[in-house]
C-alpha positions as CSV (number, residue, x, y, z in Angstrom):
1,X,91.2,72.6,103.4
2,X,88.8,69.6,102.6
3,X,86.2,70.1,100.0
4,X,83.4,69.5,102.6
5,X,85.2,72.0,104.5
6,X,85.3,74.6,101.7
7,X,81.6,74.0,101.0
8,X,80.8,74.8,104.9
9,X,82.7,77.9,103.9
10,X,80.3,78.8,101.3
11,X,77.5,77.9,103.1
12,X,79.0,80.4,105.8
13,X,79.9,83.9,103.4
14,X,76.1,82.9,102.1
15,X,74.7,83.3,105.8
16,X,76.6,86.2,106.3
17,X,74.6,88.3,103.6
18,X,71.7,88.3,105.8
19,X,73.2,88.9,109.4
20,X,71.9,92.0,111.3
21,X,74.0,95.0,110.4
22,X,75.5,94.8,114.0
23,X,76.7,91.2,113.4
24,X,78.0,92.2,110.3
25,X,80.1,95.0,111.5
26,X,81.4,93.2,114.2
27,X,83.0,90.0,112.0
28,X,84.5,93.2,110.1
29,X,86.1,94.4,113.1
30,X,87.0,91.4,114.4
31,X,88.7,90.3,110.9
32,X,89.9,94.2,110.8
33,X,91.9,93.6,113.9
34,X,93.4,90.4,113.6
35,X,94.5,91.1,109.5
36,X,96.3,94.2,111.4
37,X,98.2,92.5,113.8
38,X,99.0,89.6,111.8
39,X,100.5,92.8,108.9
40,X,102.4,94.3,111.7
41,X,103.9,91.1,113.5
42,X,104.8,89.3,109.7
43,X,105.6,91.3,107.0
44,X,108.4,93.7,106.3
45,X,106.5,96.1,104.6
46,X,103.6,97.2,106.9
47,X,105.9,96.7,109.9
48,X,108.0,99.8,108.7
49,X,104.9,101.4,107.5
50,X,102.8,101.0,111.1
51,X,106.4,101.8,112.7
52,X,107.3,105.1,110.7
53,X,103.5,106.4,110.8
54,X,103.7,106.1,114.5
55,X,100.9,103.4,114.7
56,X,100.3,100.4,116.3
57,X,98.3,97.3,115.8
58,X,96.7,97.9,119.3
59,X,95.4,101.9,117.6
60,X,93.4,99.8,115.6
61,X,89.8,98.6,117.1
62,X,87.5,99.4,114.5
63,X,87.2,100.5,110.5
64,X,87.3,104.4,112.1
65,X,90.8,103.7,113.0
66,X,92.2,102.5,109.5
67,X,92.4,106.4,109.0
68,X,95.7,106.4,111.3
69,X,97.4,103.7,109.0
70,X,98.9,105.7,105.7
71,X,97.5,104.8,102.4
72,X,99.7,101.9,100.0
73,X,99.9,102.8,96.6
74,X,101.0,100.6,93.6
75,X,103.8,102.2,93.2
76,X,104.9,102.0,96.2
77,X,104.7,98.1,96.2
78,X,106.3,97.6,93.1
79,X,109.5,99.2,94.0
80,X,109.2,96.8,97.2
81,X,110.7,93.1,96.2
82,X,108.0,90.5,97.2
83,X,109.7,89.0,100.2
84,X,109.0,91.9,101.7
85,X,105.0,92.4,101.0
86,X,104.4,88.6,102.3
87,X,104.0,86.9,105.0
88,X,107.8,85.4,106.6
89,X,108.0,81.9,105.9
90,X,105.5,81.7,103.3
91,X,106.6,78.8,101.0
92,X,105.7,81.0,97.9
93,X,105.3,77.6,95.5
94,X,102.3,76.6,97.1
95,X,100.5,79.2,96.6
96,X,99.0,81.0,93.6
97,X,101.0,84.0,92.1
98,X,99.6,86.4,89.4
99,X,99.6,89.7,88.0
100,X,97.7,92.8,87.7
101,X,96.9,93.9,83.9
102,X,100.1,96.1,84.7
103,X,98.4,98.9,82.3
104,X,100.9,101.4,83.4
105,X,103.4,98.6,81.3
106,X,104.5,97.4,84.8
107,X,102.4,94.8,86.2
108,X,102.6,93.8,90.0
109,X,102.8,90.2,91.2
110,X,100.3,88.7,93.9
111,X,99.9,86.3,96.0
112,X,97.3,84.3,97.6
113,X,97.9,80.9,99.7
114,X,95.5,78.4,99.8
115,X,93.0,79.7,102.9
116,X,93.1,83.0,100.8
117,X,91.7,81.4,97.6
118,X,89.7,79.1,98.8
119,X,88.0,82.2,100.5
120,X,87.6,84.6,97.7
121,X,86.5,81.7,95.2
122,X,83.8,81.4,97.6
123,X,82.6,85.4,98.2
124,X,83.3,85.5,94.6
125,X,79.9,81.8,93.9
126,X,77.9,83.7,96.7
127,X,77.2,86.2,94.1
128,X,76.7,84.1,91.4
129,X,74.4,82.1,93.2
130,X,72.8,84.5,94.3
131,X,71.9,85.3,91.1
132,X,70.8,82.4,88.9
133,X,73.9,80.3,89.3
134,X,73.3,76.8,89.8
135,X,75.3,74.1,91.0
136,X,75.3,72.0,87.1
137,X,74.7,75.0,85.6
138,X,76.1,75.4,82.0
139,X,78.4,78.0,82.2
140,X,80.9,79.6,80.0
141,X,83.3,82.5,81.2
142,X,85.3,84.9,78.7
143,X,88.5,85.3,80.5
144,X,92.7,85.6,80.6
145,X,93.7,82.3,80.1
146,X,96.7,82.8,81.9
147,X,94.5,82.9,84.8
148,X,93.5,79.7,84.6
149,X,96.0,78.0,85.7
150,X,94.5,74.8,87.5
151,X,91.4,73.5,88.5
152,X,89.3,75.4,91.3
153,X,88.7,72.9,94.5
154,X,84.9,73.2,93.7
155,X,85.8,72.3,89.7
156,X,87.4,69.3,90.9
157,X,84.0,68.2,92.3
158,X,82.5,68.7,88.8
159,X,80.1,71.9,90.6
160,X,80.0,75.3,89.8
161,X,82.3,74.3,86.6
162,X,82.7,77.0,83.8
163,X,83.8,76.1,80.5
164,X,86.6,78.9,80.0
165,X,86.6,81.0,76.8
166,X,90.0,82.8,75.8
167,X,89.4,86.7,75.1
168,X,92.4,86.4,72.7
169,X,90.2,83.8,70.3
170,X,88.6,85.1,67.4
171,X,85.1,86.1,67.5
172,X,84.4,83.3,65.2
173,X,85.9,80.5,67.6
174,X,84.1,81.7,70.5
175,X,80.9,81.6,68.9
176,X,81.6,78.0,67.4
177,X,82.4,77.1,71.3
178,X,80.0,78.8,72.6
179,X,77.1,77.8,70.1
180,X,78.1,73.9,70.8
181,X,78.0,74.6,73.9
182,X,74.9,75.9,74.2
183,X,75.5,78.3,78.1
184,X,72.9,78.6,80.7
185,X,75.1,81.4,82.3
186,X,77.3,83.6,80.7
187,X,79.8,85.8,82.2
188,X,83.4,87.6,81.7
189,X,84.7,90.7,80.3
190,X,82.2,92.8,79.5
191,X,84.1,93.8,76.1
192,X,84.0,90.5,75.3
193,X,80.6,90.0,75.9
194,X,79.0,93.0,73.7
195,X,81.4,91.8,71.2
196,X,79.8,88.7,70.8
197,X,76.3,90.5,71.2
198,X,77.2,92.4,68.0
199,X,78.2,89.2,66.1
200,X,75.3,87.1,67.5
201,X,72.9,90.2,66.2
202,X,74.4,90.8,63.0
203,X,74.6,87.0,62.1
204,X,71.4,86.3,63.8
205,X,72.5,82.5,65.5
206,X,70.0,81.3,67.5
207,X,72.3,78.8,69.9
208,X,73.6,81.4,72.3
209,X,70.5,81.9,74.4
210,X,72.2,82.7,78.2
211,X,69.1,82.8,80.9
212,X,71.9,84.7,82.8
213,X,74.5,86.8,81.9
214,X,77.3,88.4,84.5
215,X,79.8,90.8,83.6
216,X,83.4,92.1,85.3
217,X,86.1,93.7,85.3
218,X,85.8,97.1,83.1
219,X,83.3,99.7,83.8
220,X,79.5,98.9,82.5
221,X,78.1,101.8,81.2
222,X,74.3,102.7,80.7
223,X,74.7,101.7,77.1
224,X,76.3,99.2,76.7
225,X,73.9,97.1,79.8
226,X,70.8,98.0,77.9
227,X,72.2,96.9,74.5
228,X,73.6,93.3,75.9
229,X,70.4,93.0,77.6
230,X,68.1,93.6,74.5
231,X,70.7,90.8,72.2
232,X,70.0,88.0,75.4
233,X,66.5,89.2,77.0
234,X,68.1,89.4,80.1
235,X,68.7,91.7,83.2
236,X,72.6,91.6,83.0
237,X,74.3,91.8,86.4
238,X,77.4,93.6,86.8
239,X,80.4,92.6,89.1
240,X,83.4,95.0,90.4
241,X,86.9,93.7,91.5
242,X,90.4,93.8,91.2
243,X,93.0,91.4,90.5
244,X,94.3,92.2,94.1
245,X,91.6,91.5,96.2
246,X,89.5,89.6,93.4
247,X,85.9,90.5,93.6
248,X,84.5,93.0,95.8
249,X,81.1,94.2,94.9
250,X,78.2,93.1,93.0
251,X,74.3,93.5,91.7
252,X,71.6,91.4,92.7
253,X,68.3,91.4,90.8
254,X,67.3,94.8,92.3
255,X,69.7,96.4,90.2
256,X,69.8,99.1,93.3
257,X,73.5,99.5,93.5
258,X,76.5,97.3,93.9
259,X,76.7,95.4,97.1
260,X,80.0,95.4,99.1
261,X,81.6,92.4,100.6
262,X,81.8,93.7,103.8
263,X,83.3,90.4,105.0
264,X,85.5,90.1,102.7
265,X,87.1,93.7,102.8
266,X,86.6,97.4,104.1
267,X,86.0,99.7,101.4
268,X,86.5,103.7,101.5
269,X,85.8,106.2,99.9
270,X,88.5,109.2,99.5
271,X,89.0,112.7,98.4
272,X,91.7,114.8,99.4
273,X,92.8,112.1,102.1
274,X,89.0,112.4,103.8
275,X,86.4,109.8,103.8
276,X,83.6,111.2,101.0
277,X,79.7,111.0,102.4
278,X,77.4,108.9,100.8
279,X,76.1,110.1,97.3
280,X,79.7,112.0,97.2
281,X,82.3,111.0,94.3
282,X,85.7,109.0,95.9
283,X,88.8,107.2,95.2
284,X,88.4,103.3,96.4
285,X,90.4,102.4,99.1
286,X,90.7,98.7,99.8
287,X,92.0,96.4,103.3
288,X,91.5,92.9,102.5
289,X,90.5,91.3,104.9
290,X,91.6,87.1,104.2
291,X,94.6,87.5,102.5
292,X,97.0,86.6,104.9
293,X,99.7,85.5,102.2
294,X,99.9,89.2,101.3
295,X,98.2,92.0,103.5
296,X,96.8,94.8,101.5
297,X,95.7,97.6,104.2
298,X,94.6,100.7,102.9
299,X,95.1,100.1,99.5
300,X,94.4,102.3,96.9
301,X,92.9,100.6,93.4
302,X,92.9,103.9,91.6
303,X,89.1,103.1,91.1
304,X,86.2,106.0,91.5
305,X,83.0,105.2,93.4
306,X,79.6,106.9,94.9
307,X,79.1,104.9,98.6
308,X,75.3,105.0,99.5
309,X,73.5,104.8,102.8
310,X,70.3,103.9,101.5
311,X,69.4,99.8,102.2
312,X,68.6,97.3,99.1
313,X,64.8,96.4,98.8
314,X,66.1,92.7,98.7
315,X,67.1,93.1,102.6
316,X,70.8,91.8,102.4
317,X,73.0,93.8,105.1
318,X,76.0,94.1,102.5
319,X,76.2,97.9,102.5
320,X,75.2,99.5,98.6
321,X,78.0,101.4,96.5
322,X,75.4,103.4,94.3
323,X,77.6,104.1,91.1
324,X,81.1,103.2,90.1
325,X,82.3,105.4,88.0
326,X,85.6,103.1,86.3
327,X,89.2,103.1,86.5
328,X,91.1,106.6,87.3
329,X,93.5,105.5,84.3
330,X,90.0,105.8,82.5
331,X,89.4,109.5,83.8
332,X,90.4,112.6,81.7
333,X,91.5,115.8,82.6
334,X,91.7,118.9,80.1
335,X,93.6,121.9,80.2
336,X,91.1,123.6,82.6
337,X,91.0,121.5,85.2
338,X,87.6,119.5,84.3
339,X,87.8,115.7,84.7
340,X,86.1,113.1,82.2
341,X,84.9,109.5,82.8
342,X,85.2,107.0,80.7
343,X,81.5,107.0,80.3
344,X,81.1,110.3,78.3
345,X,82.1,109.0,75.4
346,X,79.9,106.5,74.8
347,X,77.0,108.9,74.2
348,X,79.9,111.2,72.5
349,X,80.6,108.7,69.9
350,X,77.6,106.5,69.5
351,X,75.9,109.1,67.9
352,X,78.3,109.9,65.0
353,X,77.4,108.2,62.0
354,X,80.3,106.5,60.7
355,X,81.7,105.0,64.2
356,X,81.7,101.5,64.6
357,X,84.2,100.1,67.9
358,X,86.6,102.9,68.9
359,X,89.0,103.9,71.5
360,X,90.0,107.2,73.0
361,X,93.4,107.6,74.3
362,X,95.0,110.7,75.9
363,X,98.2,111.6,75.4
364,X,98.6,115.2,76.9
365,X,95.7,117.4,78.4
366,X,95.5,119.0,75.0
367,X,95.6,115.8,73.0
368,X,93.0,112.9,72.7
369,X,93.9,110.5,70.0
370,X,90.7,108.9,68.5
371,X,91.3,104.9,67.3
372,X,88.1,104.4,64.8
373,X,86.9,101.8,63.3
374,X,84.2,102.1,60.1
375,X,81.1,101.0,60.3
376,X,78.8,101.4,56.7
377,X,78.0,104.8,57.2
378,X,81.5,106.2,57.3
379,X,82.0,109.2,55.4
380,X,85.1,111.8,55.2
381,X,82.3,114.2,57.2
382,X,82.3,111.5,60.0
383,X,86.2,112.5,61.0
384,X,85.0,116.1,61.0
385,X,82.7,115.6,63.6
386,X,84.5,113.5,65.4
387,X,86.3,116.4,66.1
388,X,83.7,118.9,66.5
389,X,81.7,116.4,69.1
390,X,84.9,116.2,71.1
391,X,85.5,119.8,71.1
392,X,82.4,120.6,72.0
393,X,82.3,118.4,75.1
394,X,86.1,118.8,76.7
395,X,86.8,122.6,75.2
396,X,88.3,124.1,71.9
397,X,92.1,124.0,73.4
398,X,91.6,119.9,72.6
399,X,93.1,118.1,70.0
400,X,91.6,115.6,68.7
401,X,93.7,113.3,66.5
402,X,91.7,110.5,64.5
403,X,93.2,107.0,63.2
404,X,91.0,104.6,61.6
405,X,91.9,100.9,62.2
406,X,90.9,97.4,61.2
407,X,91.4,96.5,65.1
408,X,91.4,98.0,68.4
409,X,94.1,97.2,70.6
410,X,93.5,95.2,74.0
411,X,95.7,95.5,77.0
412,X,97.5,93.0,77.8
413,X,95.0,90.9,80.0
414,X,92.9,90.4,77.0
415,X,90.7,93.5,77.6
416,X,89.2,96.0,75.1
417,X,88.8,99.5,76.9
418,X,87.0,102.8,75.8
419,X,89.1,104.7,77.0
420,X,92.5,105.2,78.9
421,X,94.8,108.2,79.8
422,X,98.5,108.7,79.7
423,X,98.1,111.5,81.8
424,X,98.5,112.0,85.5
425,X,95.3,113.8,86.8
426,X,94.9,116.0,89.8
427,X,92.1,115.3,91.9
């Protein structure tokens, strides 16, 4: 595809954010169907999987239908080789082939050919722009470097071009980078980017002043949005994706909810293998949409949201998820049956005198290991209640296991996470 070509295309998923709701749920449909067929009629997996469920291509007319085609999990693609989840004939070296974070230790490849990047790069700038973004803007993104790979088409054109900052540089390079620099538009992990709010407040540099500032990829708590935003002055607008269907949900200045890319994919909302109603808690269920390379239908991201009904006082059509709640690796389930977010231990922990950056990781129902890191005000009464806080919060049968550090661990994509579980939960 030609770059005048791929700028018509952005052009396009921009119109498309302001079609009438009719209009918008018929391109779904329409891209619905055909992503379906083409499933079906090219790739091993979904064949057998239409075939065994008893389902056909032609059974599905509209987004109501996907709830005859049986849900894919990741572990069900990664004992699959990859011939099988993409397309026949696919010459896999031109296209682009990564990984998911694999935080289960077992990362799973994907793929996207050219149509399919080209395409998410450009639902991916509608939300920028939409939000400050402009085309020589001075932009700096905290990111994987392995993801980064080659140029985008519209870097080539010297537009939209983000100077790239490696989450696994020191604090210290990023802000010399950074400071020469000088960013417009600031965006990336969102660990990395209240990191380097810490070091910018503590140091007190004046060269980092982003008029807009976008995070992604982990879970943005209440917290964390209102500290970022005091260290910039800004309204910081949050992004939600995956590495498998890239980005699928965003903020606009309205702050109202997280619009979904409705043109881009078909999100649900599930609990106990029903669709959730709006303002009800639900496991994400994604079916790309553009991805012909590799189909995802039905795919679940093990990702907890709260779809809403209500429209977005800026008038865009792009239905509203309300709340998302984080990854269900994030989620924590005690010996009675209650489930945790990630988010409760922010206010848990934040309040302790003593804590500085920490990390809570579960190992069993009963056991929650605690990484802590000092800040000035540590004291040998700050472990204590530590594990009294805890306690209080998730039950007395808890655990609560406490390890100071000099570091916390990221995964292996770079990111720095609250919290994770080693436990399988039961919804």
């Amino acid at each position: 595809m030609g770059s005048i070509n791929k700028l018509m295309l952005l052009h396009q998923v921009r119109k498309n954010q302001w079609l009438k709701p009719a209009e918008l749920e018929e391109l779904q449909n329409t891209k619905l169907r055909a992503i379906v067929k083409h499933a079906y009629d090219n790739t091993e997996f979904y064949h057998h999987k239409f075939r065994d469920a008893g389902v056909h291509p032609d059974d599905i007319k509209n987004v109501y239908d996907l709830k005859k085609v049986p849900f894919t999990t990741k572990d069900e693609l990664r004992i699959q080789p990859l011939e099988a989840r993409v397309s026949k004939d696919l010459d896999l070296s031109k296209c682009l082939i990564t990984d998911t974070s694999g935080s289960t230790g077992i990362p799973l490849k994907i793929v996207y050919d050219e149509a399919a990047d080209d395409y998410s790069k450009a639902v991916n700038l509608r939300s920028h722009i939409e939000n400050g973004l402009k085309v020589r803007s001075k932009w700096a993104v905290f990111g994987d470097p392995h993801h980064y790979k080659k140029p985008l088409w519209f870097q080539k054109l010297r537009v939209f071009n983000p100077v790239q900052i490696s989450v696994f540089e020191s604090i210290d390079k990023q802000i010399d980078t950074l400071a020469k620099f000088k960013p417009e538009v600031l965006g990336g992990y969102t660990s990395s980017i209240r990191l380097l709010a810490e070091a910018i407040e503590k140091t007190d540099i004046k060269d980092i002043n982003p008029k807009v500032v976008f995070g992604t990829s982990e879970l943005l708590d209440s917290e964390t949005r209102k500290y970022i935003n005091s260290v910039f002055d800004v309204e910081m607008i949050d992004h939600f994706g995956c590495v498998e269907l890239n980005r699928t949900a965003w903020e606009c200045s309205e702050h109202a909810g997280y619009h979904i890319d409705a043109d881009s994919v078909v999100t649900e909302f599930i609990e106990n293998g029903e669709h959730v109603s709006p303002g009800e808690r639900g496991e994400i269920v994604y079916t790309g949409l553009h991805n012909y390379a590799m189909p995802l239908i039905r795919y679940k991201i093990e990702d907890i949201g709260i779809p809403s009904d209500e429209p977005c006082p800026c008038g865009r059509v792009l239905p509203l998820m309300k709340v998302i709640e984080g990854r269900s690796d994030s989620f924590m389930q005690v010996p009675s049956g209650r489930i945790f977010p990630a988010m409760i231990w922010e206010p848990i922990m934040r309040r302790i005198p003593g804590v500085g950056h920490f990390k809570a990781v579960q190992e069993r129902k009963d056991l929650v290991r605690l990484l802590v890191i000092k800040s000035h005000e540590f004291s040998q009464n700050t472990i204590a209640q530590v594990e009294h806080d805890v306690k209080k919060v998730m039950g007395q049968e808890i655990n609560v296991k406490v390890e100071i550090v000099d570091e916390i661990p990221k995964d292996k994509s770079g990111k720095v996470r609250a919290a994770v579980s080693n436990v399988r939960i039961s919804w």
